[in-house]
Each structure stands twice: as C-alpha cells, then as structure tokens.
N, C-alpha and C positions, 0 to 999 in steps of 0.2 A: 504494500500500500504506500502509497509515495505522498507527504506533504505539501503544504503552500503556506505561504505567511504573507499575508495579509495587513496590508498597513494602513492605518484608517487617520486623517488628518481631520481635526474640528476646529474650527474659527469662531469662539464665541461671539454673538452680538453685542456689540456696545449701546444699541438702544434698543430700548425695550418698552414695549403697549406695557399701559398699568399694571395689567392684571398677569404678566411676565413678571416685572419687575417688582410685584408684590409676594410672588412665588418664590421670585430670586431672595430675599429677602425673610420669607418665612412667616411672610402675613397674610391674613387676608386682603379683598380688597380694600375694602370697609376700612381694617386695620390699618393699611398701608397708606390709605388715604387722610387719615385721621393722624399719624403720627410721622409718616415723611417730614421732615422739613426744608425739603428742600423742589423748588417744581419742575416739572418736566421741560422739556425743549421742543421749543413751538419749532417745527419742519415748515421749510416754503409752500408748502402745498396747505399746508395749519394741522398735519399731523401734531400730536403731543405725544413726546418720547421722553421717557426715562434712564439717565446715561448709568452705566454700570456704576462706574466710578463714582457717582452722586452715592449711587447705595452703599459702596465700600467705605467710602469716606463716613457715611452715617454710621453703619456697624461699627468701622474703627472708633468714632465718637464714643459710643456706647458702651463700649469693652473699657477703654479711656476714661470712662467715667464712672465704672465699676471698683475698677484700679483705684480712683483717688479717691473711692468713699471706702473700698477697706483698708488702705493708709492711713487716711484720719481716724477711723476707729481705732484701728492701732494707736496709733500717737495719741490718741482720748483715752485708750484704755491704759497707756501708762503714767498718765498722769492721777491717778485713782491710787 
C-alpha cells in the first residue's frame, strides 16, 4: 500500500461578519455586541467588518486586566 502527504495551507480572515467574530471570541452575538469595545470597519460598499486584531487586542486587554487585579490582591493581602 503506498502513501501521500498531503499539505493543507489556511489563510485566516482578518475581517470578520459579527457573528464570526463573536464566535472568534467566545461570545455570543448578543454578548459580543454588548461588551466589544471597540466597532467594526465600515467597507466601501458599507459592509461592517470586524478586524481580528481588534479582538486580540481586546482579549489581551482582559487577561491584562486579570493580571493587575490578582497583583493588587496580593500586594493588599500583604499589607494585612
């Protein structure tokens, strides 16, 4: 029986319909709509698109902001 190897290349999108980039992200629409902070990118044609990056930048925010409240808990808890 003789093999093949198969090479599969993927191009992620950089913009993404809401309800992609509410997916990408782990929300719903609803959710994604309501806590995004940041808005989509009006297309010449008046599509509204969601850049990757916007949502990475947001989740980094978030993680970032996790970080400096278990910091200060720490640094609170040793002043006690």
């Amino acid at each position: 029986m003789s093999s093949a190897t198969l090479q599969i290349n993927i191009v992620p999108k950089r913009l993404m319909k809401r309800s992609e980039a509410a997916s990408y992200c782990g929300r719903t629409v609803k959710r994604f709509e309501v806590e995004a902070p940041f808005p989509p990118v009006r297309m010449p044609n008046g599509d509204l698109l969601y850049d990757r990056a916007d949502c990475d930048r947001w989740i980094d925010s978030l993680k970032a902001g996790a970080a400096d409240t278990e910091a200060d808990d720490i640094v609170a808890g040793l002043g006690s």
